[in-house]
The first five atom37 places (N, CA, C, CB, O) and aatype in JSON, in Angstrom:
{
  "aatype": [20, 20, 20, 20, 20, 20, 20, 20, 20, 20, 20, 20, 20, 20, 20, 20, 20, 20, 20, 20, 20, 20, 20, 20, 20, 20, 20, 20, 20, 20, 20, 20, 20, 20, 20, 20, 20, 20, 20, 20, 20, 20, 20, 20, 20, 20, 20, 20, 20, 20, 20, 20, 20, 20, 20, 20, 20, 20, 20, 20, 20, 20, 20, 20, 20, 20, 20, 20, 20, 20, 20, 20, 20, 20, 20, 20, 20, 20, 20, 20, 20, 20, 20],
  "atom_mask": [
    [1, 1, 1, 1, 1],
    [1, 1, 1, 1, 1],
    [1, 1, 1, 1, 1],
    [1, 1, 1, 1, 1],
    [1, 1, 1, 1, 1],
    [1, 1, 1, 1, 1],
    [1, 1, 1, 1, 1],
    [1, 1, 1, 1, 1],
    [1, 1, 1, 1, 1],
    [1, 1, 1, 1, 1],
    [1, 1, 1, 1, 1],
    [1, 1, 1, 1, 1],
    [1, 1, 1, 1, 1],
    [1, 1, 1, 1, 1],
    [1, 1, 1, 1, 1],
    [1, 1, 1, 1, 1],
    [1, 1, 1, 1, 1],
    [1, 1, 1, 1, 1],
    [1, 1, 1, 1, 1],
    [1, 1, 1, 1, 1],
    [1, 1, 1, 1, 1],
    [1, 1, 1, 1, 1],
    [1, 1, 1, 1, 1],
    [1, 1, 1, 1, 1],
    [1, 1, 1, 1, 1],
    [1, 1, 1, 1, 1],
    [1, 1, 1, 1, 1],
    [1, 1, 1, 1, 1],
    [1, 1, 1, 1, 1],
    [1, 1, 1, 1, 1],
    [1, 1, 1, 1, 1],
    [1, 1, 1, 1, 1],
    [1, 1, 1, 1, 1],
    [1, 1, 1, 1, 1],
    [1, 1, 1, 1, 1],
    [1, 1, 1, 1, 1],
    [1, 1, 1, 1, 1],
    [1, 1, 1, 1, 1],
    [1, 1, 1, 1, 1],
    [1, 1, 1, 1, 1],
    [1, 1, 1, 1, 1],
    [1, 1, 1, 1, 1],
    [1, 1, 1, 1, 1],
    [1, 1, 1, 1, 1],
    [1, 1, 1, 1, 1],
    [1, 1, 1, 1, 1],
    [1, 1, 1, 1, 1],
    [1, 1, 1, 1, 1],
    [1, 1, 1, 1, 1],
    [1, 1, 1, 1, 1],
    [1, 1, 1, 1, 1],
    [1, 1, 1, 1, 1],
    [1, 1, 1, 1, 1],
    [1, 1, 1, 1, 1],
    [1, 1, 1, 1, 1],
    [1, 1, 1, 1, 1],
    [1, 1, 1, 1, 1],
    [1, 1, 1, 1, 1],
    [1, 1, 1, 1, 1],
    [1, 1, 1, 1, 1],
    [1, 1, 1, 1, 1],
    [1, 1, 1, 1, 1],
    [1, 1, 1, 1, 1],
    [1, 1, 1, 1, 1],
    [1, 1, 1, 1, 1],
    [1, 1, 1, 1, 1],
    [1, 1, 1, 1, 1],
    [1, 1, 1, 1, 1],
    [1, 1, 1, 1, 1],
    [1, 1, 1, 1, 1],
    [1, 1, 1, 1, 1],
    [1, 1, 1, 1, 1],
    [1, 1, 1, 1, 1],
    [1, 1, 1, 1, 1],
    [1, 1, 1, 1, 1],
    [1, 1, 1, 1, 1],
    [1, 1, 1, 1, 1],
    [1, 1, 1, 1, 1],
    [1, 1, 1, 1, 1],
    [1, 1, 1, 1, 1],
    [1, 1, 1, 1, 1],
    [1, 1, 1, 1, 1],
    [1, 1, 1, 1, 1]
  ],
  "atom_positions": [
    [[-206.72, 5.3, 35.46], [-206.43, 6.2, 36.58], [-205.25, 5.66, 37.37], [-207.67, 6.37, 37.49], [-205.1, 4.44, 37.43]],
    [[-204.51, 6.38, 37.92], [-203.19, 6.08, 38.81], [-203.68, 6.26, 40.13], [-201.85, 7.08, 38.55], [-203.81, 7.37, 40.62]],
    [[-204.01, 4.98, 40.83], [-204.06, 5.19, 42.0], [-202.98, 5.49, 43.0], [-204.58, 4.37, 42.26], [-203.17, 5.97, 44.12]],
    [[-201.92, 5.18, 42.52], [-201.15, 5.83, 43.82], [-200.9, 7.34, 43.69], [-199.66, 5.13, 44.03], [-200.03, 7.79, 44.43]],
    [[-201.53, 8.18, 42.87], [-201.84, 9.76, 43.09], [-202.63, 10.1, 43.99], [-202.37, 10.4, 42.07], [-202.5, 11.28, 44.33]],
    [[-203.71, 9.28, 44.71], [-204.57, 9.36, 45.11], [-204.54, 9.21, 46.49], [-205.18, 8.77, 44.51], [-204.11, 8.25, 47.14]],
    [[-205.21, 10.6, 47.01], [-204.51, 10.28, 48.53], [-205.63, 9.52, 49.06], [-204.08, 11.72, 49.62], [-206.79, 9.65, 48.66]],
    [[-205.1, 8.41, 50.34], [-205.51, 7.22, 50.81], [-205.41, 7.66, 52.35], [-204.61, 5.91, 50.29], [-204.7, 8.64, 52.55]],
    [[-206.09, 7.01, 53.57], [-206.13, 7.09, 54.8], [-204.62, 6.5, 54.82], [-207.39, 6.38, 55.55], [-204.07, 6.02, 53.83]],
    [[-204.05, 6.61, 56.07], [-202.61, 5.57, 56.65], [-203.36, 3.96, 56.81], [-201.83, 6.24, 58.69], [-202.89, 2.92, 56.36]],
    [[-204.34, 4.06, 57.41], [-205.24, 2.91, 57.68], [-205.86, 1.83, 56.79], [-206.18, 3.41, 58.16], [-206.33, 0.73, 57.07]],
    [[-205.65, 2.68, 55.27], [-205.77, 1.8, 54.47], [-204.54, 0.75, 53.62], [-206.44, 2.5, 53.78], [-204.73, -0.28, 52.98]],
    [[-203.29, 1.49, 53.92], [-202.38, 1.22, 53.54], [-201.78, -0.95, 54.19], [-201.62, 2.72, 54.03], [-202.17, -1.38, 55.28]],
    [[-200.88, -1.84, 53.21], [-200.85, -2.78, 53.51], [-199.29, -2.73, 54.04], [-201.37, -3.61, 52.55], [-198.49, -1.79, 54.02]],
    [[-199.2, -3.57, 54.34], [-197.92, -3.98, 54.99], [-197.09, -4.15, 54.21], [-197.89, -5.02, 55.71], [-197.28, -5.14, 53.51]],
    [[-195.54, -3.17, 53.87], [-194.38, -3.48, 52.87], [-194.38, -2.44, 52.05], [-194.46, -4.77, 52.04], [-193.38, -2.35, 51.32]],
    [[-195.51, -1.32, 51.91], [-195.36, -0.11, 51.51], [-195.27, 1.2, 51.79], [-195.82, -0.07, 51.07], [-195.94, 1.8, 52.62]],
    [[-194.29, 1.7, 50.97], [-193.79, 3.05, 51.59], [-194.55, 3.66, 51.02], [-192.43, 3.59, 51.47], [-195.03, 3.19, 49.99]],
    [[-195.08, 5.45, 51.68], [-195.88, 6.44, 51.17], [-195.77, 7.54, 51.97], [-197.18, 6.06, 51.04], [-195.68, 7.55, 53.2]],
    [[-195.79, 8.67, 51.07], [-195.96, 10.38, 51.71], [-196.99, 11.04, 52.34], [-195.88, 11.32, 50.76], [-198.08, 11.37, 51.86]],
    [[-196.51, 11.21, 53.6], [-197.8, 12.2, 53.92], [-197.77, 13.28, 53.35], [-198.01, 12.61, 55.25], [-196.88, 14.12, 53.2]],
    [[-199.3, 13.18, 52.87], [-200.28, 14.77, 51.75], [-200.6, 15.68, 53.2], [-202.6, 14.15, 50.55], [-200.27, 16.85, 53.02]],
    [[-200.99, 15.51, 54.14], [-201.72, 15.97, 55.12], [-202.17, 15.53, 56.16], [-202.43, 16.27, 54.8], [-202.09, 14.3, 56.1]],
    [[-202.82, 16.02, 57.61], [-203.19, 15.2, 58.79], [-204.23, 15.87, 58.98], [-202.29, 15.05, 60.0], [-204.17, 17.05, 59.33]],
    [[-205.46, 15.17, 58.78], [-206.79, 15.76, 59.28], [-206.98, 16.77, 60.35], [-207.52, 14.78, 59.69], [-206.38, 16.48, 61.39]],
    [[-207.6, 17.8, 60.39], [-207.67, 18.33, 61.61], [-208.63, 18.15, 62.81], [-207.69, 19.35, 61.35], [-209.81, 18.44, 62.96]],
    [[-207.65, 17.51, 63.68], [-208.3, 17.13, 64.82], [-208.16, 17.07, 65.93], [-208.54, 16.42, 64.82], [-208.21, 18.3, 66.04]],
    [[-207.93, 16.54, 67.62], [-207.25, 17.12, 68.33], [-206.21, 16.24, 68.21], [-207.75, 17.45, 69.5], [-205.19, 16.81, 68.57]],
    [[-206.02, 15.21, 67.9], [-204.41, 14.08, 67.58], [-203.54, 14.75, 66.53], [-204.78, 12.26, 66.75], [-202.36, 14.51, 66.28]],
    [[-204.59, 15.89, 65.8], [-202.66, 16.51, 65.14], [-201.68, 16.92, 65.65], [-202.44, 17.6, 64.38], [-200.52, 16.74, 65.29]],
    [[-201.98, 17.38, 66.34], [-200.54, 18.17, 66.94], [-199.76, 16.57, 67.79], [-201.08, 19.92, 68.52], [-198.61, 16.23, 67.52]],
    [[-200.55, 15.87, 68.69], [-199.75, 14.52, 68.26], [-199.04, 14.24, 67.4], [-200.28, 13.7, 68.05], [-197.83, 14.47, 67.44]],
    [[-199.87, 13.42, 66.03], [-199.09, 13.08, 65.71], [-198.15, 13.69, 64.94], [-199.42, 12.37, 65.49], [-197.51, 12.97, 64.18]],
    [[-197.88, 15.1, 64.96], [-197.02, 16.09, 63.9], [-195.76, 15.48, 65.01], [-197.47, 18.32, 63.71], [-194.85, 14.81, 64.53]],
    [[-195.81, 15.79, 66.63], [-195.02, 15.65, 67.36], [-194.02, 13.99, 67.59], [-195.8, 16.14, 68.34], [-193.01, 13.73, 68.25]],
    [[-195.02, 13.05, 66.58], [-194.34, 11.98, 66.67], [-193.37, 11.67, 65.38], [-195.31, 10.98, 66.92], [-192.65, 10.7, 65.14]],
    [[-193.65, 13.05, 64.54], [-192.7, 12.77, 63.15], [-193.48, 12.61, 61.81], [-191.83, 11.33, 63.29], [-192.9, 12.38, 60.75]],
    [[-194.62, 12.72, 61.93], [-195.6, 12.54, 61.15], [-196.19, 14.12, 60.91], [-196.58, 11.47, 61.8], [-196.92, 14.88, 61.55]],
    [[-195.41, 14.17, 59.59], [-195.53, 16.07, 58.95], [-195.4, 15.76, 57.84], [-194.33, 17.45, 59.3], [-194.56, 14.93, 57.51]],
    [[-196.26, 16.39, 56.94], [-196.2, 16.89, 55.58], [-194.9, 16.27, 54.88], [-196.19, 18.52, 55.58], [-193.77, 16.54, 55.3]],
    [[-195.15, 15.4, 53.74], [-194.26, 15.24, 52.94], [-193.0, 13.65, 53.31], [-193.67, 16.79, 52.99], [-192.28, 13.04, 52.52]],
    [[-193.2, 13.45, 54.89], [-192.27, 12.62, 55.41], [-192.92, 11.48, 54.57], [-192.16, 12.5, 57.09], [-193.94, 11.55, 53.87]],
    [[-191.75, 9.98, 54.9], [-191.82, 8.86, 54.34], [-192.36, 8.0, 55.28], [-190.66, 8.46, 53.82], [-192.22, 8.42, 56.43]],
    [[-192.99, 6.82, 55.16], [-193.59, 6.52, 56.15], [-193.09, 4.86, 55.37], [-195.28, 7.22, 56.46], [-192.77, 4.6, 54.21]],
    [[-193.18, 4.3, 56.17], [-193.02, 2.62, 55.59], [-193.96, 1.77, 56.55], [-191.2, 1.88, 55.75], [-193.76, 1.71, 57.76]],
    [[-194.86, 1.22, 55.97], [-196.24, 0.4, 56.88], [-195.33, -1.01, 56.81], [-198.29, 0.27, 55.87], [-195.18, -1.58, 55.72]],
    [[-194.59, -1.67, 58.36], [-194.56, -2.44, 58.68], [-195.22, -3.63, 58.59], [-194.45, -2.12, 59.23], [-195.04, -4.48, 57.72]],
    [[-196.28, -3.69, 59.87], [-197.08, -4.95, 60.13], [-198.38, -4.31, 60.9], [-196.17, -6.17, 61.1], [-198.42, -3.2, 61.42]],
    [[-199.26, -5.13, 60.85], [-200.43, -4.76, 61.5], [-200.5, -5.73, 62.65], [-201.68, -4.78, 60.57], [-199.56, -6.53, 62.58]],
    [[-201.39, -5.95, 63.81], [-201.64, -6.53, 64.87], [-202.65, -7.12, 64.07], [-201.87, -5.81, 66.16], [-203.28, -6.7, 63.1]],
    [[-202.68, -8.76, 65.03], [-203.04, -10.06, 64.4], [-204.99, -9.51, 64.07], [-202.65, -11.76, 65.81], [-205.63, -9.71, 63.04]],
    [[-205.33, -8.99, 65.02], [-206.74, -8.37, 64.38], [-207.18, -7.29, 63.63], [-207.44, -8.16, 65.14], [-208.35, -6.92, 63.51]],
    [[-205.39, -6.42, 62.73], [-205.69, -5.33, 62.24], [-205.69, -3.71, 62.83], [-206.7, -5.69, 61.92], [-205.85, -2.62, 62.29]],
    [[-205.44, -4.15, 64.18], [-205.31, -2.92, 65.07], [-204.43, -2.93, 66.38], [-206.64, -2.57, 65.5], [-204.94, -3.27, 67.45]],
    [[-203.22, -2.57, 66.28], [-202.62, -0.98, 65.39], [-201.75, -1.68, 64.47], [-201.52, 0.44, 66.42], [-201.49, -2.89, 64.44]],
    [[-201.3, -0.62, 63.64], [-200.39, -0.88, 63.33], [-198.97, -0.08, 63.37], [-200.77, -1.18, 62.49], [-198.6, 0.96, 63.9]],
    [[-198.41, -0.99, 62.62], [-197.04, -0.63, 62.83], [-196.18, 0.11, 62.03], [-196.47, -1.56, 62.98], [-196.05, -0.59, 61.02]],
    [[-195.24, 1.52, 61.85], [-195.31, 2.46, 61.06], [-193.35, 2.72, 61.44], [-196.74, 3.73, 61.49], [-192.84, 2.75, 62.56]],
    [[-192.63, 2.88, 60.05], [-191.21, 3.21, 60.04], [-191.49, 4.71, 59.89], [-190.22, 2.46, 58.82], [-192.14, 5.24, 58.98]],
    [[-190.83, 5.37, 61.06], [-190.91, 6.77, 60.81], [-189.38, 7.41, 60.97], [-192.02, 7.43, 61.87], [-188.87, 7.73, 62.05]],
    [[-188.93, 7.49, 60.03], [-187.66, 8.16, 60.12], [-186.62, 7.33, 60.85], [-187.83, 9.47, 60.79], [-185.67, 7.84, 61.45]],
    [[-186.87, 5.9, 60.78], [-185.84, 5.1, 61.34], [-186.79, 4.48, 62.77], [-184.28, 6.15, 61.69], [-186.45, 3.44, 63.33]],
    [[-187.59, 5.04, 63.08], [-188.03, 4.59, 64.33], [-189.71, 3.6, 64.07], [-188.15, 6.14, 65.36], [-190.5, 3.96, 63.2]],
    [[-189.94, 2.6, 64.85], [-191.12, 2.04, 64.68], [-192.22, 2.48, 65.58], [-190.95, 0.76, 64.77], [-192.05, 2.25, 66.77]],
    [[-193.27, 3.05, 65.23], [-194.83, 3.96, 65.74], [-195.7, 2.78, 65.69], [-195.56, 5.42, 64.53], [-195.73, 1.97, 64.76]],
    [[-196.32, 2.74, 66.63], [-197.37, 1.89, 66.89], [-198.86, 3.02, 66.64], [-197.12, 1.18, 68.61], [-199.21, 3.97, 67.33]],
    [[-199.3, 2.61, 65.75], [-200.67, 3.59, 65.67], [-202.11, 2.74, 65.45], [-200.5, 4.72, 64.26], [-202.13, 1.65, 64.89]],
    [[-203.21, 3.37, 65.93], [-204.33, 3.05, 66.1], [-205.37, 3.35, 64.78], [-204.63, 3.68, 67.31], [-205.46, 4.42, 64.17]],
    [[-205.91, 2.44, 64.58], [-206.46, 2.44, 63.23], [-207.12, 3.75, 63.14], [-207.45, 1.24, 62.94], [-207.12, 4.34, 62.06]],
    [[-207.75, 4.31, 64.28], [-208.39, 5.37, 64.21], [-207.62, 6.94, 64.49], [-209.41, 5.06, 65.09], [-208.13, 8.06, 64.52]],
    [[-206.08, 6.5, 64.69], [-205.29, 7.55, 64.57], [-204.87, 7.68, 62.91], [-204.07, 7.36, 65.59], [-205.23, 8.59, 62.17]],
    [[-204.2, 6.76, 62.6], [-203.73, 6.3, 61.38], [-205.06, 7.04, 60.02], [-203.64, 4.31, 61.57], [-204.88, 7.89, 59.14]],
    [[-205.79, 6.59, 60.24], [-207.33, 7.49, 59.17], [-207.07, 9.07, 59.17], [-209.34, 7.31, 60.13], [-207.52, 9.86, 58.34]],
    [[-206.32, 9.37, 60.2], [-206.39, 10.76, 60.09], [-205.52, 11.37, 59.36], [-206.37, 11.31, 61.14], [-205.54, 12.58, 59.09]],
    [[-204.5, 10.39, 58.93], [-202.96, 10.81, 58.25], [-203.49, 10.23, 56.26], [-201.08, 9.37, 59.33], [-203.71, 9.13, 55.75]],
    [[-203.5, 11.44, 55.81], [-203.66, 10.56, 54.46], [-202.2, 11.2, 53.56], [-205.49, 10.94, 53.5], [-201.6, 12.28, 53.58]],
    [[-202.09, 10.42, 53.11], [-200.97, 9.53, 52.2], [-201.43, 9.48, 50.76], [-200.81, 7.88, 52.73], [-202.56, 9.65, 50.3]],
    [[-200.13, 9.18, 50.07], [-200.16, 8.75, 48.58], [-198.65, 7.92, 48.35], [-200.34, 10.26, 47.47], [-197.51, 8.27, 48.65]],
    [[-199.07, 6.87, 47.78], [-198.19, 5.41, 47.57], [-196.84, 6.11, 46.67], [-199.28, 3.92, 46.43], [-196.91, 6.77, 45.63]],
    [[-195.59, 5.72, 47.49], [-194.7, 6.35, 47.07], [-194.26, 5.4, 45.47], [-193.61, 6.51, 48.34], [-194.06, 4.19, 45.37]],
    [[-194.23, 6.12, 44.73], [-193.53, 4.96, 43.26], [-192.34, 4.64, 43.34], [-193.46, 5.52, 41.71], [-191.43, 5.39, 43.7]],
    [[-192.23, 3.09, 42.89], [-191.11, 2.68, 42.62], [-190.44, 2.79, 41.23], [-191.2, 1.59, 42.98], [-190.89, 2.48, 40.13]],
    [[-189.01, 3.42, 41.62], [-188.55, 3.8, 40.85], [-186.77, 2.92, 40.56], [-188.81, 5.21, 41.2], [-186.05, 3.28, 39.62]]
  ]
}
């Protein structure tokens, strides 16, 4: 099986990989985070996490997002391939 087909929370994602948002749960933080750049299809690059795992840290279109593990779960993703 190919896991990087497989869409994954943002929250699960490690530090140094890039991946597409599939979708953003519906909840009341979507329209957040749609408004922070986080829409369908964008690239996302997972920075670094905070020394206990929460938040982390997210390349969005050039800019760095600080997100909350429990924001981040709501954004699921699939591991972009290297090509």
């Amino acid at each position: 099986m190919d896991y990087s087909s497989v869409d994954q929370p943002l929250s699960s994602i490690k530090p140094g990989n890039a991946v597409y948002v599939k979708d953003i749960v519906q909840s009341d933080l979507k329209t957040k985070l749609m408004e922070m750049g986080i829409v369908k299809g964008q690239t996302l690059i997972v920075m670094f996490r905070a020394p206990f795992g929460d938040p982390i840290a997210v390349d969005v279109n050039g800019y760095l997002l600080s997100l909350r593990l429990e924001e981040a779960a709501l954004v699921k993703v699939e591991i972009a391939s290297v090509q």
